[in-house]
MARNU-654604 format. One record per residue: residue in one letter; x, y, z of N, C-alpha, C, O in turn. Coordinates in steps of 0.001 Angstrom, whole numbers, plus 524288, in hexadecimal, padded with zeros to 5 digits. Layout:
// residues N
aXYZXYZXYZXYZ/...
//
This chain:
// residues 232
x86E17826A28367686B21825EF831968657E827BF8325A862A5825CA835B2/x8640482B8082F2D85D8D82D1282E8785A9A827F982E1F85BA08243582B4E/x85643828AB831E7851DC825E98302D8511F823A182B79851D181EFF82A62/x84FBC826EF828D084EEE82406822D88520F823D881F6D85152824D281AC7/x856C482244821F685B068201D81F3485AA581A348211485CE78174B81DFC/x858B0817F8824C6859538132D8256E8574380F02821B88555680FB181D5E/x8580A80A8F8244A857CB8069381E14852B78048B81E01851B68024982221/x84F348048681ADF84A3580321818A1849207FCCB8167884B237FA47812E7/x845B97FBBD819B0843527F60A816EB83E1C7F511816EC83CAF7F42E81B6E/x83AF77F4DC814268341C7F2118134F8349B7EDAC8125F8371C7EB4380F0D/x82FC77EBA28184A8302F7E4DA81775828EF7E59281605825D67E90F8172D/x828497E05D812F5825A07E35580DDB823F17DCAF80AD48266D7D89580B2A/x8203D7DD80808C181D987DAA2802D581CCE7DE6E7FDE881AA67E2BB7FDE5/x81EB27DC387FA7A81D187DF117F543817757DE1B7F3FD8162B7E1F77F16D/x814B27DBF97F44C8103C7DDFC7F4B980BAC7E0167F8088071A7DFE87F68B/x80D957E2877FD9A80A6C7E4BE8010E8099B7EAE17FF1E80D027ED967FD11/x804E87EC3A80021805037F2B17FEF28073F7F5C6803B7808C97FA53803D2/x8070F7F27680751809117F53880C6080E9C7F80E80C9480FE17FC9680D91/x811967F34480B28816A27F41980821817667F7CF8046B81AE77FB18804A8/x814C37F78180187815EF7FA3F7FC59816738018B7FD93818ED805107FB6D/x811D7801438032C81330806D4804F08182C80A9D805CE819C680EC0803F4/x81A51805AA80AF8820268059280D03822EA808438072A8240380CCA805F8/x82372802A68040C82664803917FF8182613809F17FA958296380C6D7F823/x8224180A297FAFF820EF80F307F87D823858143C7FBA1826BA8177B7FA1B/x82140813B77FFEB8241F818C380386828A781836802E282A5D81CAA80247/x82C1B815328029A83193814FD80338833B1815F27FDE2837CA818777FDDF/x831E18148B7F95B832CB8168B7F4998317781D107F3F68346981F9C7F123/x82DCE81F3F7F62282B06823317F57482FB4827AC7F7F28306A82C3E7F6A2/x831CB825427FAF88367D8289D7FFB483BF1827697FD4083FAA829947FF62/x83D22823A87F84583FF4822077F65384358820B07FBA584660824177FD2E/x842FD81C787FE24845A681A328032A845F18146F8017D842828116180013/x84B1E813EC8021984DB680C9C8019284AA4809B080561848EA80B7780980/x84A00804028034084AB0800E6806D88483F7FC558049C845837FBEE800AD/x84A4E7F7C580908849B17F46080654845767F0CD806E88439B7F1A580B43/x842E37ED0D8049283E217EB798041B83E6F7E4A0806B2841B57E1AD804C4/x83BB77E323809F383B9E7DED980BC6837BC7DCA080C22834137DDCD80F05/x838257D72D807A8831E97D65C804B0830E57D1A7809DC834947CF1080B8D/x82C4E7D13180B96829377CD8680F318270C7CA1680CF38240A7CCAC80A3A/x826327C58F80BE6824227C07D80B4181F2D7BF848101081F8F7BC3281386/x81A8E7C32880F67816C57C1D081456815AD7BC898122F8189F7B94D8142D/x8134F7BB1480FB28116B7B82D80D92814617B26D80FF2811E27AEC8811D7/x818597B28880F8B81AED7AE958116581D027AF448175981F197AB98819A5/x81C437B458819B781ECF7B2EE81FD88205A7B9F281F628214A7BCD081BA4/x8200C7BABB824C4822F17BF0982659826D27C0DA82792825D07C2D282BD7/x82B697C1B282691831417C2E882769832A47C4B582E8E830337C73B831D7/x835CF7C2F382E8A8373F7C50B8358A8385C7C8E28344E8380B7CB4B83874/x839DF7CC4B830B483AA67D27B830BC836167D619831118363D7DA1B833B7/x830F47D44182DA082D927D57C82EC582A187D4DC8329B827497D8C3832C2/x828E97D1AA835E8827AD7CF7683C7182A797D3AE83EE7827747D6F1840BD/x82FE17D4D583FA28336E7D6A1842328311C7DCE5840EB82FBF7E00084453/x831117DD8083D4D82EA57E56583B6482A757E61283BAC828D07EA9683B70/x8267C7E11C83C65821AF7E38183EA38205C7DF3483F3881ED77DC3A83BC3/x8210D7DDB9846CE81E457DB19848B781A217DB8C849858181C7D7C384BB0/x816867E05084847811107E0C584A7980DB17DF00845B280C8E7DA54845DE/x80BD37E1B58417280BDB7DF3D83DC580D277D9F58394280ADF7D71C83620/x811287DAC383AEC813667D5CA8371B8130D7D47F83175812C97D03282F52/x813247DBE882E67811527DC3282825814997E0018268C816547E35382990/x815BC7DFC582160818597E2C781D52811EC7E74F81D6E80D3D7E64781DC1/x814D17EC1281CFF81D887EEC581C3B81D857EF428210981A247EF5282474/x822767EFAA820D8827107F0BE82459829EB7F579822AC82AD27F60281DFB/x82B047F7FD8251082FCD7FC0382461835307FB098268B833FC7F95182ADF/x8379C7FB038267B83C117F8D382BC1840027FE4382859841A67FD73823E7/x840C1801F082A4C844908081E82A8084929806C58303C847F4806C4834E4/x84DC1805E282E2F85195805AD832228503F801F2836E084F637FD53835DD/x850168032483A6D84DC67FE5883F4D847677FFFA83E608445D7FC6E83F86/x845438045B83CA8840AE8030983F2583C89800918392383DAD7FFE683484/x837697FFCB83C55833A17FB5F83B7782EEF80076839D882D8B8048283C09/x82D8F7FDDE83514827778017F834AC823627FFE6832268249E8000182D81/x81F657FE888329081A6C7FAEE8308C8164D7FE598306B81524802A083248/x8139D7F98C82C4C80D1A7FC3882A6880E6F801B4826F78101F805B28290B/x80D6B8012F8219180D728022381CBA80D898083C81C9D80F6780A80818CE/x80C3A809F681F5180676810FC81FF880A7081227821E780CF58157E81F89/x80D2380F95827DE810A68116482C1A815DE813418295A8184D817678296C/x8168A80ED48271481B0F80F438241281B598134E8201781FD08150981FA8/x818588152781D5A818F78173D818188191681D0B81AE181B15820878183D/x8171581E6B82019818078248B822F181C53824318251E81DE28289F82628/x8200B8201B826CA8242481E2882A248272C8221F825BC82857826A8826D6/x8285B81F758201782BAA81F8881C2B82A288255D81BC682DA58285E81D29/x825C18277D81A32828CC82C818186A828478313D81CE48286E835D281B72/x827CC830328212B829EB8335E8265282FE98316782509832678350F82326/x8321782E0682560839CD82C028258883A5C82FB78219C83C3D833F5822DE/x8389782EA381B4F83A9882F6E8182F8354C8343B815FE83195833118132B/x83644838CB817F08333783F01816668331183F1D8100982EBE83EDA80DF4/x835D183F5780E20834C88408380832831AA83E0B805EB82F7883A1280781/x830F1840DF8008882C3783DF27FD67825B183D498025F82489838AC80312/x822B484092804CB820B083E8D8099B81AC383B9C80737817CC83DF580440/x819EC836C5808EC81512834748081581127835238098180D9E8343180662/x80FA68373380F1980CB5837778118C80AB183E66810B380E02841DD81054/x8073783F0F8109480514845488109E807C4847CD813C180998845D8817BF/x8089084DCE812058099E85086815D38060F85397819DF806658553F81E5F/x8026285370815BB7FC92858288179D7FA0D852E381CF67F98E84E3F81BCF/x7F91A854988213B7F7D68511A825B67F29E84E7B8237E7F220849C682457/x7EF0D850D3820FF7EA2484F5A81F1E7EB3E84BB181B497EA3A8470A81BF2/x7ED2C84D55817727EE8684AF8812917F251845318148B7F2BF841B281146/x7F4DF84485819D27F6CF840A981A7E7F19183CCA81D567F0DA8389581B1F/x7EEBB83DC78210D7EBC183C348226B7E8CC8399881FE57E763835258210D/x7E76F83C3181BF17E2A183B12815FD7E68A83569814F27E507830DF81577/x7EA94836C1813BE7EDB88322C8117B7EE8082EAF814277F03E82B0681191/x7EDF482D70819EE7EF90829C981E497EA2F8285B81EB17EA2C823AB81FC1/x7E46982A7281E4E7E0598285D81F3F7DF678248E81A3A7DE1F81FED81A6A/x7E0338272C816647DF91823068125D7E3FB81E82810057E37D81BDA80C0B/x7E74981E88812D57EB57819438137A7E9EB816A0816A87EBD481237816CC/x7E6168181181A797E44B8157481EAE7DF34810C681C0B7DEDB80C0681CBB/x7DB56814EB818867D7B38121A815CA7D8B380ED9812657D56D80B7981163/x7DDF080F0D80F857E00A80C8D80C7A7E102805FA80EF97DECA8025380CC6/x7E3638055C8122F7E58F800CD8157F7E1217FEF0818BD7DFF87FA5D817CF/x7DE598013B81C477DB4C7FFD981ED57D50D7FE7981BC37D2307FC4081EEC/x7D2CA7FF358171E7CDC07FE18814047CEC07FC9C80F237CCB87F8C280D19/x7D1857FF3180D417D18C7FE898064E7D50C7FA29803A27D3BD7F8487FF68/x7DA2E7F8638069E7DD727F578806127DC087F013808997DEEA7EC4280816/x7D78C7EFF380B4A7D55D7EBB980ED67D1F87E88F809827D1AE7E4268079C/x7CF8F7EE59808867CB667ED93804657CCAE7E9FB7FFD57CA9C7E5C97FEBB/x7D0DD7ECBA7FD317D4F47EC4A7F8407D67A7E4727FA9A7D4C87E1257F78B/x7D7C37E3877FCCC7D96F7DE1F7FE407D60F7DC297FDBC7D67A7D91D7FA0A/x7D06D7DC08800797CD2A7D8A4802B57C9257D7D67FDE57C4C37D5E37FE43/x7CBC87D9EE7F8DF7C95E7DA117F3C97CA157D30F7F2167C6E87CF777F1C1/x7CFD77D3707F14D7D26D7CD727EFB77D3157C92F7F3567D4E47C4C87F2A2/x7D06B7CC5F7F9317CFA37C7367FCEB7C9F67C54F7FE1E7C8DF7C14A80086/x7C6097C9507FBC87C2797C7E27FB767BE637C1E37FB047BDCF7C02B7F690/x7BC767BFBF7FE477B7A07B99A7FD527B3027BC527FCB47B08A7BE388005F/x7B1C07BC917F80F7AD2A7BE437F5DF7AC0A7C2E77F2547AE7A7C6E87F367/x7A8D37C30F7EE5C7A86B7C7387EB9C7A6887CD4A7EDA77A7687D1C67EC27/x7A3237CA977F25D7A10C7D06E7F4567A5C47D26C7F8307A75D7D6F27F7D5/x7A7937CF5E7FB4E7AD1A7D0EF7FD687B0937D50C7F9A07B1FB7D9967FA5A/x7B1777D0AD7F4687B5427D2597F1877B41C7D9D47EEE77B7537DD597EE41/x7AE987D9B87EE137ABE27DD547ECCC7ABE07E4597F0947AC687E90B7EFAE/x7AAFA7E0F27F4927AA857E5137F9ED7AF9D7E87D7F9377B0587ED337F899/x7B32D7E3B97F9977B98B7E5977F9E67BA9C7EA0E7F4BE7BD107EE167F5AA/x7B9417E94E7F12D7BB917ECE87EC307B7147F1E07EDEE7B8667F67F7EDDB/x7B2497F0517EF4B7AF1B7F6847EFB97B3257FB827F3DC7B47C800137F32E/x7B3D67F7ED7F7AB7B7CB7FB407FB487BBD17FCD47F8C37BB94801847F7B6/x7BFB77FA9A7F7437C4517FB617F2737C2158001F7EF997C40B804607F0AF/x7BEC47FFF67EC967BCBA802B37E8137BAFC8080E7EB5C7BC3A80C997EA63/x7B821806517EF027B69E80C867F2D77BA8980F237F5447BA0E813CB7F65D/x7C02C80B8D7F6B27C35980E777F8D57C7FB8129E7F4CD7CA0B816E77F586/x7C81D80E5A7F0287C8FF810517EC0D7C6B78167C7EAA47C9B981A3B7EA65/x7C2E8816C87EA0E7BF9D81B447E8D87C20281EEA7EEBF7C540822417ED89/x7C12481EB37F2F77C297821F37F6107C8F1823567F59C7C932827CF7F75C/x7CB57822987F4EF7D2DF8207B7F3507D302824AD7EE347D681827F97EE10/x7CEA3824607E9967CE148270C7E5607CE6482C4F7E8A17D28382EC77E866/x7CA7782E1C7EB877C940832247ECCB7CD81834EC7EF9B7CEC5839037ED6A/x7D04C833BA7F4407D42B832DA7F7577D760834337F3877D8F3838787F516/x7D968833687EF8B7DD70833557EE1C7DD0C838F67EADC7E0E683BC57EB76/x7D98583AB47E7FD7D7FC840A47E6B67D7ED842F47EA9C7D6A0847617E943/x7D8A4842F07EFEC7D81E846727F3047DE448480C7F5E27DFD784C107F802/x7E0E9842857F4B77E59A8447D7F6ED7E96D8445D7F53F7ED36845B57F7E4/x7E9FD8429F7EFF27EE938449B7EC6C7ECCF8495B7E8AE7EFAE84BFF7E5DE/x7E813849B97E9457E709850377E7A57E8F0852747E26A7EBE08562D7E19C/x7E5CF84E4D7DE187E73884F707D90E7EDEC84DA97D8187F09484E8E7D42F/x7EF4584B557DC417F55084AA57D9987F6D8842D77D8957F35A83F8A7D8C5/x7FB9D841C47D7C57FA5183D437D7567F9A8837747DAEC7F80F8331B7D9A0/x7FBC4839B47E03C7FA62835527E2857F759838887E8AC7F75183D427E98C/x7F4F0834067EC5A7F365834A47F0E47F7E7839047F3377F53683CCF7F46E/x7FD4D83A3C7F45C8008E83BD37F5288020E83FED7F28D8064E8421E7F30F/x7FD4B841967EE877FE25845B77EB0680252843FD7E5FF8018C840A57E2A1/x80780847D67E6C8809F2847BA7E1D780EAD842F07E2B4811C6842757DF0E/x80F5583F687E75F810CA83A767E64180EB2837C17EBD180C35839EB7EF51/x8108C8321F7EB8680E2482EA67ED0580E9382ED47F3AF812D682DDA7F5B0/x809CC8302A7F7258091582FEB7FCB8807BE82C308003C8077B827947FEE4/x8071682D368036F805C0828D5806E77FF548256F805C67FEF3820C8806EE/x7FAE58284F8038F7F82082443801BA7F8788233B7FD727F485820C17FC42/x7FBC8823D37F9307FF15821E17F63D7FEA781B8D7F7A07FB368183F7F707/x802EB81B8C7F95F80412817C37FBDD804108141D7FF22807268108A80007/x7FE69815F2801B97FC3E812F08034E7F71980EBD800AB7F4EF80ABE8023C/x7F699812707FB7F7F2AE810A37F8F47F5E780C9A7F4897F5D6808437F277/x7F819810907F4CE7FA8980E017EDF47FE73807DB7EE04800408051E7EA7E/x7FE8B807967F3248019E803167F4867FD617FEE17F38E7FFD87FAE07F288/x7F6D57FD927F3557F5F37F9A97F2317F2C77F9FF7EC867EEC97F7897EB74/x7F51A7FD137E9B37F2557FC417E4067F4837F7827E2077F19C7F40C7E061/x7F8AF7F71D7E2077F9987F02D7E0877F6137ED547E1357F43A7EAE97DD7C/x7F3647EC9B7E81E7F0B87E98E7E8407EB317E9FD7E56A7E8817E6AC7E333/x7EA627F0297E6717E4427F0C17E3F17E49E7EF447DDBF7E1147EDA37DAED/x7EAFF7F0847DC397E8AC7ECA37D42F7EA9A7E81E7D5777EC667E6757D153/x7EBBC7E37F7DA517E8CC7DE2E7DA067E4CB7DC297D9D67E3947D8117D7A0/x7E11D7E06C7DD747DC337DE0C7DEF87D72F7E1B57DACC7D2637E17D7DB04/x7DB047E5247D6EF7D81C7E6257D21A7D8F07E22B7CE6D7D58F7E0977CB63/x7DD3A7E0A07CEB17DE307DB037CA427DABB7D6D67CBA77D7487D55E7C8A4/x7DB997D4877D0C97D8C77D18A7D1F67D2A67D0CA7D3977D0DA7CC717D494/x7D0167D4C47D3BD7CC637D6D37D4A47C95E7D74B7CE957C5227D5307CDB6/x7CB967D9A37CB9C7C9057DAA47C58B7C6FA7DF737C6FF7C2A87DFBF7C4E9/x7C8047E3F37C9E37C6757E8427CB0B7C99B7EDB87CABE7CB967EF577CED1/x7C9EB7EF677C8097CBD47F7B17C8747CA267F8517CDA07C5817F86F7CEDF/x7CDE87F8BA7D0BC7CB7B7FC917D48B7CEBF800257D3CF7D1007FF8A7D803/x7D1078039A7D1D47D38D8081E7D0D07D1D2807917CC107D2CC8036E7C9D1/x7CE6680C357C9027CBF380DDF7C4E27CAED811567C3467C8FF8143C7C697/x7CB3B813DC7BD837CBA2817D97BC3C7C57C81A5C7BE1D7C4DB81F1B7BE92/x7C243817787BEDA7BD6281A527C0BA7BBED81C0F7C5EE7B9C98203A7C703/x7BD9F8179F7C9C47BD90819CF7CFD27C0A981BD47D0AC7C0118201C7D2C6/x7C792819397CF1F7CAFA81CE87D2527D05081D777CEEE7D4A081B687CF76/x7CE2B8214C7CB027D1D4823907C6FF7D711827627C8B47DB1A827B67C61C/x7D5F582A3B7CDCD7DB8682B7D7CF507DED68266B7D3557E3838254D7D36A/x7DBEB824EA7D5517DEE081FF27D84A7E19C81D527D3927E66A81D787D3B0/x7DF8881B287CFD17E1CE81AB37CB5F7E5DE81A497C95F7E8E7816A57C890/x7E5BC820237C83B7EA69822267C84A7EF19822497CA5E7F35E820FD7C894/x7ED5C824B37CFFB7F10B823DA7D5387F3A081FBE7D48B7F86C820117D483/x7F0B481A037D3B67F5828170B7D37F7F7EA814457D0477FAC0810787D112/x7F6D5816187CCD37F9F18163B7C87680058818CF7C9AA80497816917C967/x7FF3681DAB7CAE08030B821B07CB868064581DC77D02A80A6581B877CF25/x8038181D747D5778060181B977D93C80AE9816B87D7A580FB5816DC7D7FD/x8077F812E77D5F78097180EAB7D43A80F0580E487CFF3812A680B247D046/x80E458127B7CC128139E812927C9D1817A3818CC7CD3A81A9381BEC7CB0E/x8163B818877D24481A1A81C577D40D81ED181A8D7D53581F38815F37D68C/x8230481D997D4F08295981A977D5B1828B98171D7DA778297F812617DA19/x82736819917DF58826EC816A27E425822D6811D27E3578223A80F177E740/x820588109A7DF6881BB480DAA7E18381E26809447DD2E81FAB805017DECF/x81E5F80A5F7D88C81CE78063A7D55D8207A8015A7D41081FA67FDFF7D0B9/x8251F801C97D7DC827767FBC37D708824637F86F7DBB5824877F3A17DBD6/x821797FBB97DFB1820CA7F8837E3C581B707F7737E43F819717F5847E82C/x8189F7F8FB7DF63812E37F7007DE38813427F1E77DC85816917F1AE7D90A/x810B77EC637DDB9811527E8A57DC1280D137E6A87D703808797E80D7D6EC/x80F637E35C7D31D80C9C7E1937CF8D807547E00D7CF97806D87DD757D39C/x804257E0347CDDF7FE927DF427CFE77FD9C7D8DA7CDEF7FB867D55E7D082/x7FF9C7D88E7C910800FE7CF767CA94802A37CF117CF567FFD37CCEE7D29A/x807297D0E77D08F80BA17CF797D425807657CF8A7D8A38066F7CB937DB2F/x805797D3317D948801B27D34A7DEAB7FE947D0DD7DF8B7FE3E7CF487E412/x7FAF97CF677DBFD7F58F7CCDD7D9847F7AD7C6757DB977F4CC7C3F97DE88/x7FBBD7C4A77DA2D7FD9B7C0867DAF77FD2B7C02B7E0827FA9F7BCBC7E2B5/x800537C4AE7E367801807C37C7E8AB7FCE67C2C37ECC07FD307C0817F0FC/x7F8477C55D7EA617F4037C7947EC317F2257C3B57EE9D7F10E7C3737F34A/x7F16A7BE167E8E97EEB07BA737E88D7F0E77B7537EBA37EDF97B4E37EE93/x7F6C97B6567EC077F8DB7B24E7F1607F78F7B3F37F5197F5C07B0967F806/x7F7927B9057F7187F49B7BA2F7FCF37EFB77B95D7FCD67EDE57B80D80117/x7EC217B9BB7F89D7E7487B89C7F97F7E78D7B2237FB137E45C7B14F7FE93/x7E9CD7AE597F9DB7E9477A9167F8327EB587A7607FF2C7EA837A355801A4/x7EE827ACC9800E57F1277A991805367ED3B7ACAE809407EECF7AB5980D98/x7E9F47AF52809C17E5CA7B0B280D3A7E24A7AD7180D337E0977ACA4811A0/x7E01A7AAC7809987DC3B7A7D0807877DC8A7A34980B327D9AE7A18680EA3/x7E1547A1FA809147E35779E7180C1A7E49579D8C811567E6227994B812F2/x7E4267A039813357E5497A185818A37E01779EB581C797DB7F79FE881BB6/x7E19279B6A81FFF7DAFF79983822647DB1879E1D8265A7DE707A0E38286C/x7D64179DA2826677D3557A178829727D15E79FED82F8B7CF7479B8482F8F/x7D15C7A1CC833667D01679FEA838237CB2079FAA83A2B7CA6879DDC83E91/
//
């Protein structure tokens, strides 16, 4: 049996963006498989311990016997197995461009984007959206440069910073709901805008975008259970 014929499972939360990557690529490659929802919140599954003992976090990949973690890893795993439809650039530059700024994405802006609604204090809370809003504006720019008049980061369909981005707009219209703030606006960032608009109702994306109540809700129990949490 070929490689990517073997049997497919994502161990997974419906509302992680991390996840939502996994899940997209695998729609994007039109590849089965089946979905195995995690209860962090309440405890960690021995399947998940067992697929990544080092970590100990959703996603998971689990392809036939083998094991594959961390979100980025995974989403190049999937379409090296599965070549068609390809996500990742072909042009070496043009992939690079796209791997440096998935990098900025996860490592500053998504730190940023959180530390909005976890914020103690107004100037905290404040600091946090200027970064948001500045990274925003750079993301605007970024994104005219490498889908190149067409409609997404990936050009004429959805690529790897696609999908790396577009996986936490859910969260960014929680913490616009909850916030009382546009940060995607027709004045700063009118093609981002756009972009996800488009992204969001794409075949691959839009059953697995979650409700923004639905989230908003969830948001607030994790906030309530950090809060809660004593501190050392």
């Amino acid at each position: 049996m070929a490689k990517s014929d073997a049997e497919v499972k994502v161990l997974g939360t419906w509302a992680s963006p991390f996840v939502m990557r996994v899940r997209i690529a695998l729609n994007i490659k039109s590849v089965a498989y089946e979905f195995l929802q995690e209860r962090l919140w309440e405890g960690k599954s021995e399947l998940l311990l067992k697929s990544n003992p080092v970590h100990r976090k959703v996603p998971v990949l689990i392809h036939g016997d083998d094991t594959i973690c961390e979100s980025l890893i995974i989403v190049q795993y999937i379409d090296e197995v599965w070549p068609s439809a390809p996500i990742l650039p072909s042009d070496p530059h043009e992939r690079a461009t796209a791997r440096f700024w998935a990098a900025y994405l996860d490592d500053k802006w998504f730190p940023s984007l959180r530390a909005i609604g976890m914020a103690e204090g107004e100037d905290v809370r404040k600091a946090a959206i200027g970064q948001v809003e500045e990274g925003l504006m750079l993301l605007e720019e970024a994104f005219g440069k490498c889908s190149q008049g067409q409609a997404f980061f990936g050009k004429d369909q959805i690529g790897y910073l696609d999908i790396t981005f577009g996986c936490f707009l859910g969260w960014l219209r929680v913490t616009e709901k909850m916030s009382g703030i546009k940060l995607l606006n027709e004045i700063n960032t009118p093609a981002l805008l756009k972009w996800a608009n488009r992204f969001c109702n794409d075949a691959a994306v839009k059953d697995l975008m979650p409700e923004t109540e639905k989230l908003a809700e969830f948001a607030k129990m994790l906030r309530g259970r950090v809060r809660a949490t004593p501190t050392s």
